[in-house]
PDB file as gemmi writes it, atoms N, CA and C in Angstrom:
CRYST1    1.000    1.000    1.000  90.00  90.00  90.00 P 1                      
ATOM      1  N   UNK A   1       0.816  -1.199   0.000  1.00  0.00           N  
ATOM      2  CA  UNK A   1       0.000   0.000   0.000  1.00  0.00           C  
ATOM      3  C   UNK A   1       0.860   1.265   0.000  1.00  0.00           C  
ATOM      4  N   UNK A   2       1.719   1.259   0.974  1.00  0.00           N  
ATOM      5  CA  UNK A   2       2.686   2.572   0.520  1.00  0.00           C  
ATOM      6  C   UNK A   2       3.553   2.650  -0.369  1.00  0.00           C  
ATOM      7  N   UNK A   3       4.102   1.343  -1.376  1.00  0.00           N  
ATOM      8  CA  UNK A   3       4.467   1.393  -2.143  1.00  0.00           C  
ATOM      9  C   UNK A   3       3.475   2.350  -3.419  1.00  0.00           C  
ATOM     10  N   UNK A   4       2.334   1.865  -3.357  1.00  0.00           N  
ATOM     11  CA  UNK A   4       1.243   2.560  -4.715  1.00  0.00           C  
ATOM     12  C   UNK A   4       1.127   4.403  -4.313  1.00  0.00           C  
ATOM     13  N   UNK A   5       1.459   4.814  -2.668  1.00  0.00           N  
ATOM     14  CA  UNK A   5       1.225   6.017  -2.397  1.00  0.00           C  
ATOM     15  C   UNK A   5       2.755   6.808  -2.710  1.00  0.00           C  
ATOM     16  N   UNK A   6       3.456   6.068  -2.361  1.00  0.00           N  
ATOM     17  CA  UNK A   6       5.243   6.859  -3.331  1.00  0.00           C  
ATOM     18  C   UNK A   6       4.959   6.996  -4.584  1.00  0.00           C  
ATOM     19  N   UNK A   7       4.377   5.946  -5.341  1.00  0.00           N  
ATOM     20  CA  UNK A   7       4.323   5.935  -6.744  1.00  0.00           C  
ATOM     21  C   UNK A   7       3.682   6.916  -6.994  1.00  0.00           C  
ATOM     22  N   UNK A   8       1.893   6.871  -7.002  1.00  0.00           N  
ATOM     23  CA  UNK A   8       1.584   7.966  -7.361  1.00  0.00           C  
ATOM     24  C   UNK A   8       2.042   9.605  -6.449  1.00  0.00           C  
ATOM     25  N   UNK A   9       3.224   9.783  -5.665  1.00  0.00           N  
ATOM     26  CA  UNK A   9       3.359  11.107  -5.644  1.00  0.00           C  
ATOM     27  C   UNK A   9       4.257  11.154  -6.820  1.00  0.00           C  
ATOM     28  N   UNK A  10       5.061  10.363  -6.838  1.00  0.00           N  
ATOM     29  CA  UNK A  10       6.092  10.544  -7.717  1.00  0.00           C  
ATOM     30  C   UNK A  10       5.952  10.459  -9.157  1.00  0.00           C  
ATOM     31  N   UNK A  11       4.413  10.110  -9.872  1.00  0.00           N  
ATOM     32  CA  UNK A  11       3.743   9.890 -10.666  1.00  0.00           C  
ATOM     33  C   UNK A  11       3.602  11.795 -11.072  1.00  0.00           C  
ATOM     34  N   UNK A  12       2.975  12.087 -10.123  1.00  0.00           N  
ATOM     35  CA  UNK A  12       2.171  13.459  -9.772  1.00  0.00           C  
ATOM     36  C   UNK A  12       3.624  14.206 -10.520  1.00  0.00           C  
ATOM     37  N   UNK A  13       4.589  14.106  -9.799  1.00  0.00           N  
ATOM     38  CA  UNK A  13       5.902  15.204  -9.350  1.00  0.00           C  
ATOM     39  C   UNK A  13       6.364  15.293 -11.201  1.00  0.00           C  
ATOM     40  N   UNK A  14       6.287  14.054 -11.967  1.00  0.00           N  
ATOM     41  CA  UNK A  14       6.478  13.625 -13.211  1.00  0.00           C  
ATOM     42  C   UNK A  14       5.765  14.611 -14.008  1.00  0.00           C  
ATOM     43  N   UNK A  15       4.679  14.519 -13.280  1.00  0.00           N  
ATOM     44  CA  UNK A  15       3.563  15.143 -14.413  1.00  0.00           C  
ATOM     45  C   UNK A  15       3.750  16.464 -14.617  1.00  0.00           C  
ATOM     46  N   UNK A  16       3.275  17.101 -13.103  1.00  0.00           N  
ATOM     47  CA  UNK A  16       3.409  18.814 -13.175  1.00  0.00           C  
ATOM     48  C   UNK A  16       5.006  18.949 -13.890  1.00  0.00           C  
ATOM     49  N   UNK A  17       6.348  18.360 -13.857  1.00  0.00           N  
ATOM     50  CA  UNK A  17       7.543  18.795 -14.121  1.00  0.00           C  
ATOM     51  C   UNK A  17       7.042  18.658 -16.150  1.00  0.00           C  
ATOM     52  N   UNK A  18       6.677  17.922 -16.334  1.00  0.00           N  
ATOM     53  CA  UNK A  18       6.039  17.239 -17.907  1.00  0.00           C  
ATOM     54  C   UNK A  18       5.030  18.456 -18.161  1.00  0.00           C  
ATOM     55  N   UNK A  19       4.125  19.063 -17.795  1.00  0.00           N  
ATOM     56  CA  UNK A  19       3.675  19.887 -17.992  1.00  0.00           C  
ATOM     57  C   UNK A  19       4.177  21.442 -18.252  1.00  0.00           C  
ATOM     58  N   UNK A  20       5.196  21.688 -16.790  1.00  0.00           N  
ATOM     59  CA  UNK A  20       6.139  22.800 -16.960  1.00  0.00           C  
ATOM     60  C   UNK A  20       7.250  22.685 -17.940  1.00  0.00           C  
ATOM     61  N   UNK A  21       7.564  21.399 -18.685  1.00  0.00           N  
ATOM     62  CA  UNK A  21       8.568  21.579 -19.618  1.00  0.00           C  
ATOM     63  C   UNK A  21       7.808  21.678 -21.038  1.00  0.00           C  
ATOM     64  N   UNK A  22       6.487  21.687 -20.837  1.00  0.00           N  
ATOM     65  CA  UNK A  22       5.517  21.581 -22.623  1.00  0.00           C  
ATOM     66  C   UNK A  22       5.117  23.093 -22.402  1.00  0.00           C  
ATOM     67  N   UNK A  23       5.027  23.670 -21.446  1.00  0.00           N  
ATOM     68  CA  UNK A  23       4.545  25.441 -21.256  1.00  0.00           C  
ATOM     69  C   UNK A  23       5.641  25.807 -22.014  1.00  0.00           C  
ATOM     70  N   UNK A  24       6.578  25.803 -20.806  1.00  0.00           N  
ATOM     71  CA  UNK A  24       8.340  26.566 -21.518  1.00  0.00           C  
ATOM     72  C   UNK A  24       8.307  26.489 -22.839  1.00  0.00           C  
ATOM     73  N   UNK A  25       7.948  25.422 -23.562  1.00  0.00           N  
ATOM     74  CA  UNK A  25       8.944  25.357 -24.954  1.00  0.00           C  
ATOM     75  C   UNK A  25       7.655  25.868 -26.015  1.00  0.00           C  
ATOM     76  N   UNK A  26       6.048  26.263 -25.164  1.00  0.00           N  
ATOM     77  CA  UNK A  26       4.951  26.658 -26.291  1.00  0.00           C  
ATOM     78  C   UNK A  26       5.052  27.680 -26.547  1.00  0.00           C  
ATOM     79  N   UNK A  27       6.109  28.489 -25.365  1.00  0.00           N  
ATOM     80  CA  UNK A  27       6.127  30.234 -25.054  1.00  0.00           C  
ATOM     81  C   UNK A  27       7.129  30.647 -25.749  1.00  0.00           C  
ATOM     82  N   UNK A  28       7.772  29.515 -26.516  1.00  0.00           N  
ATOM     83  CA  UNK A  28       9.141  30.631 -27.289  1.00  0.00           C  
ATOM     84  C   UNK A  28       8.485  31.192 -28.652  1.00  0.00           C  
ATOM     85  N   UNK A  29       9.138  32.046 -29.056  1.00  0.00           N  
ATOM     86  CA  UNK A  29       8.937  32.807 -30.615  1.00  0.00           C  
ATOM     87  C   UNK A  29       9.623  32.249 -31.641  1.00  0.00           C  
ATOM     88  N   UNK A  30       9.382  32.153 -32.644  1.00  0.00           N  
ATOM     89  CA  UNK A  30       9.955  31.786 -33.821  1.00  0.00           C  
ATOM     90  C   UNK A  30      10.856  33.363 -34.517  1.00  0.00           C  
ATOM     91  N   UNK A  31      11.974  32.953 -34.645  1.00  0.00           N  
ATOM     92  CA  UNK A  31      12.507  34.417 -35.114  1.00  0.00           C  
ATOM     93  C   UNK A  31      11.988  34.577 -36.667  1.00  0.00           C  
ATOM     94  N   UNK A  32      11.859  36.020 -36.697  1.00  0.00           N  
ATOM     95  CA  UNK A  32      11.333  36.607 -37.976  1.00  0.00           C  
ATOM     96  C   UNK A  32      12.107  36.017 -38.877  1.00  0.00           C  
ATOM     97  N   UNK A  33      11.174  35.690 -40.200  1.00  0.00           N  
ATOM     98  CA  UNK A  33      12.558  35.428 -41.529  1.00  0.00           C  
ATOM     99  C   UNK A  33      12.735  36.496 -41.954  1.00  0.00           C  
ATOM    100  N   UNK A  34      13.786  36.101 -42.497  1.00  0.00           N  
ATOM    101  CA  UNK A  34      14.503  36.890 -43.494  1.00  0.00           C  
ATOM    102  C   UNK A  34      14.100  38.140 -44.426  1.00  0.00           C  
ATOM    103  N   UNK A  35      13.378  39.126 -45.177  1.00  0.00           N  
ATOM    104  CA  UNK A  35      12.639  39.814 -46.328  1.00  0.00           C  
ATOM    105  C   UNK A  35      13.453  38.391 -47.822  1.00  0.00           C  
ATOM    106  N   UNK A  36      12.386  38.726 -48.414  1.00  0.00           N  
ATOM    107  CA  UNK A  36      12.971  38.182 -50.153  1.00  0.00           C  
ATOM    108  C   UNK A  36      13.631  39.235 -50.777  1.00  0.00           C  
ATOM    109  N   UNK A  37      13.619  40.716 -50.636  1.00  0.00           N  
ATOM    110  CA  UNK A  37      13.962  41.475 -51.576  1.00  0.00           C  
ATOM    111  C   UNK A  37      14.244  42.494 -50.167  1.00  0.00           C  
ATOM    112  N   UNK A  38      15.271  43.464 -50.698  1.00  0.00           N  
ATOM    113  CA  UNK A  38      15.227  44.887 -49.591  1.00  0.00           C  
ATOM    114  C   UNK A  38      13.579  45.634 -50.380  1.00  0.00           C  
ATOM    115  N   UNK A  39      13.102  46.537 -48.883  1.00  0.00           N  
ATOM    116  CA  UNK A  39      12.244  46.921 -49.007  1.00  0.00           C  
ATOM    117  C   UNK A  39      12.470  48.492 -50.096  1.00  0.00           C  
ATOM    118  N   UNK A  40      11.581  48.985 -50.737  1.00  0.00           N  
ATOM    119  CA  UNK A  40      12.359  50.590 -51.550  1.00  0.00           C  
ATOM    120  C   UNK A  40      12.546  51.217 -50.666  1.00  0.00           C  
ATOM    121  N   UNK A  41      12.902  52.350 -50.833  1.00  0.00           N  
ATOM    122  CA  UNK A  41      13.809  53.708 -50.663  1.00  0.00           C  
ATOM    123  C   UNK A  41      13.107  54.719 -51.405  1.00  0.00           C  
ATOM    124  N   UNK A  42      12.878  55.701 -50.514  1.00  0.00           N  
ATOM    125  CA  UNK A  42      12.512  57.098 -50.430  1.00  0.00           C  
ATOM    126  C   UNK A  42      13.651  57.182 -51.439  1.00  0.00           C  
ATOM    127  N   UNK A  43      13.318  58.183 -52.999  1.00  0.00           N  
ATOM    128  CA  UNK A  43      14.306  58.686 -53.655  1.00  0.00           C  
ATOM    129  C   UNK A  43      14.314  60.393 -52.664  1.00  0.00           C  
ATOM    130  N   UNK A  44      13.556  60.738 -52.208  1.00  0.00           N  
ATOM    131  CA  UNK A  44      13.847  62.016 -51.483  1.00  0.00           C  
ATOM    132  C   UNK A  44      14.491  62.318 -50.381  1.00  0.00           C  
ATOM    133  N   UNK A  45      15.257  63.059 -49.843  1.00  0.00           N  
ATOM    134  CA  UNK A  45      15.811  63.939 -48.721  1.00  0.00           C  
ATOM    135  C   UNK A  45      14.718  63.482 -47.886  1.00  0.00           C  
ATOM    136  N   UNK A  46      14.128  64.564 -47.520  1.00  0.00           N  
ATOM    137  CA  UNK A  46      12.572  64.851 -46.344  1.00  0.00           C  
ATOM    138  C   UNK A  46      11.428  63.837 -47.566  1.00  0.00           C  
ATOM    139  N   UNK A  47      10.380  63.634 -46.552  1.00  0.00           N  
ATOM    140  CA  UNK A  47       9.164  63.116 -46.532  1.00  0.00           C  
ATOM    141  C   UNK A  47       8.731  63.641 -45.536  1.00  0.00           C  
ATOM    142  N   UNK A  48       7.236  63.080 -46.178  1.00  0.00           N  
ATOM    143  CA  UNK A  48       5.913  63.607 -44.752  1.00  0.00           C  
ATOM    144  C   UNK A  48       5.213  62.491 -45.032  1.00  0.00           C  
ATOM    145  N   UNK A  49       5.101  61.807 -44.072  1.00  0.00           N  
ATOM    146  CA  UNK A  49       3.984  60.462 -43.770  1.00  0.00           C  
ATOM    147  C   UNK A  49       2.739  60.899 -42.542  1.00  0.00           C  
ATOM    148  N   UNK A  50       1.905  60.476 -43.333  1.00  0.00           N  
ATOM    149  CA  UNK A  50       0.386  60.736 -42.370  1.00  0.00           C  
ATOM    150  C   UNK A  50      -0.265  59.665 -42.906  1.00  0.00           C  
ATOM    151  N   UNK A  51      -1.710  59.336 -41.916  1.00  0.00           N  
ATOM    152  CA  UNK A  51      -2.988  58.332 -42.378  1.00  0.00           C  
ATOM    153  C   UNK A  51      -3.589  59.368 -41.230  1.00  0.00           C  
ATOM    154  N   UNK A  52      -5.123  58.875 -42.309  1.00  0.00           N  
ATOM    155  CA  UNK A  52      -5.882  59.332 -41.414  1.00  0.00           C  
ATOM    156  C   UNK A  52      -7.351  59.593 -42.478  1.00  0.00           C  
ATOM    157  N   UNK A  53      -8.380  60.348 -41.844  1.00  0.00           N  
ATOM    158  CA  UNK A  53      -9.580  60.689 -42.608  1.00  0.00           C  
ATOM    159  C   UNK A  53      -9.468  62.354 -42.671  1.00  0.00           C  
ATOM    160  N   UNK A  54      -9.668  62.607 -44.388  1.00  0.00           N  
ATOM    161  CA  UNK A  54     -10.086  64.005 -44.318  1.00  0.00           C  
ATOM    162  C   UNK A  54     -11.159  64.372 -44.430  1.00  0.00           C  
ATOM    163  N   UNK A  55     -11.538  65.125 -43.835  1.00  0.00           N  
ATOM    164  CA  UNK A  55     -13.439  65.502 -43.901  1.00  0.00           C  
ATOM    165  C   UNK A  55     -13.772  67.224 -43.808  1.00  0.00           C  
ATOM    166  N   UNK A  56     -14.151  67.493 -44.687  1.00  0.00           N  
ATOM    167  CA  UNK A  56     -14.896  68.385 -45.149  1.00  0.00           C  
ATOM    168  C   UNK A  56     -15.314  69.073 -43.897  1.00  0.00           C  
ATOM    169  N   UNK A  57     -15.207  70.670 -43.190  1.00  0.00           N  
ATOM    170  CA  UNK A  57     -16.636  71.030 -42.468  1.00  0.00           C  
ATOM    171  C   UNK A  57     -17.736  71.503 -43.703  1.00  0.00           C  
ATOM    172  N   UNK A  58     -17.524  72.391 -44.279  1.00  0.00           N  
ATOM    173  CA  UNK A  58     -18.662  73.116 -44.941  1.00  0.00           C  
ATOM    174  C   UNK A  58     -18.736  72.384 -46.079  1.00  0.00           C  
ATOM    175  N   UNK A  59     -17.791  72.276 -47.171  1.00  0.00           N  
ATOM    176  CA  UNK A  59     -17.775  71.678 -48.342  1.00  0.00           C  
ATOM    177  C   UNK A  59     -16.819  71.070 -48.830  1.00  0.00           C  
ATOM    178  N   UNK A  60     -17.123  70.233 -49.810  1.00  0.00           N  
ATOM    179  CA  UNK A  60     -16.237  69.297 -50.520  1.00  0.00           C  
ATOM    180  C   UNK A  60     -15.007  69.624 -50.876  1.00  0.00           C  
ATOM    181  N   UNK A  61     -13.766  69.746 -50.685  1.00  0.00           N  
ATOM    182  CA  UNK A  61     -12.580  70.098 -51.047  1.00  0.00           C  
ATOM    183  C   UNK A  61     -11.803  68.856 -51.925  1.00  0.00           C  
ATOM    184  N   UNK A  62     -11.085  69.402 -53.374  1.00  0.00           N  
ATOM    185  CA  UNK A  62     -10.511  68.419 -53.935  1.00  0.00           C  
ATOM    186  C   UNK A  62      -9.049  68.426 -53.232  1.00  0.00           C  
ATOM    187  N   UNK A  63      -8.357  67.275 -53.151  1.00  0.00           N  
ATOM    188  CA  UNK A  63      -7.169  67.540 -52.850  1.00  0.00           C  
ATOM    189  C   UNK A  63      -6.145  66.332 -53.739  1.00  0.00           C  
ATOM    190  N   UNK A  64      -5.028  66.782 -54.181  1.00  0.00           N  
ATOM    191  CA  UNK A  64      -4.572  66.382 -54.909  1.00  0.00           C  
ATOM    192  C   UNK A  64      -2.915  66.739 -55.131  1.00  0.00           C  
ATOM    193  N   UNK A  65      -2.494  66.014 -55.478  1.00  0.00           N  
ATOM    194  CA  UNK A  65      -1.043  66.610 -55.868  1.00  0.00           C  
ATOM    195  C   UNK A  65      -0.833  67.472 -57.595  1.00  0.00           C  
ATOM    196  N   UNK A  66      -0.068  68.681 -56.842  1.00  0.00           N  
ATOM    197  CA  UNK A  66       0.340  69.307 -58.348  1.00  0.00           C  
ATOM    198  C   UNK A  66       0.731  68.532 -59.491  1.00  0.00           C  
ATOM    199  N   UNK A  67      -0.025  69.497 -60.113  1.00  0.00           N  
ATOM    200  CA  UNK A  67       0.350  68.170 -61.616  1.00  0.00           C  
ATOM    201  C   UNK A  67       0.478  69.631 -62.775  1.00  0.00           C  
ATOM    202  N   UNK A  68       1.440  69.136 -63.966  1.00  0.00           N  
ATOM    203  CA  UNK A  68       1.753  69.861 -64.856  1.00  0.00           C  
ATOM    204  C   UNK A  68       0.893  70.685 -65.834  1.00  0.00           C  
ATOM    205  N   UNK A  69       0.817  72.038 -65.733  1.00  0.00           N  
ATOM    206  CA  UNK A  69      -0.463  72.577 -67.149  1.00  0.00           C  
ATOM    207  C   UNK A  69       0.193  72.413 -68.810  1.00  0.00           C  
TER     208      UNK A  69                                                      
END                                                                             
């Protein structure tokens, strides 16, 4: 009888350690790959980067980049 009560602690002690070694190894990251190509390049000096919504108060405004007459 105390043989089956060592066992299963030591059954137990197996398990939780079996459990804490399948956590550890679910929590690592995979390192980023590599790119296939370099990403482009700004041919300019300065830039201006924005997102966002433009909205009108009174009226419709076109907006657009200069373009040649």
């Amino acid at each position: 009888m105390i043989v089956l009560k060592r066992l299963s602690v030591w059954l137990a002690l197996v398990g939780v350690g079996f459990a804490a070694w399948i956590l550890m190894g679910a929590n690592q990251k995979d390192p980023m790959p590599q790119p296939i190509s370099e990403p482009p390049r700004s041919p300019y000096q300065q830039t201006v980067a924005a997102s966002g919504i433009i909205e009108a108060v009174n009226e419709n405004v076109r907006i657009a980049p200069p373009s040649p007459d």
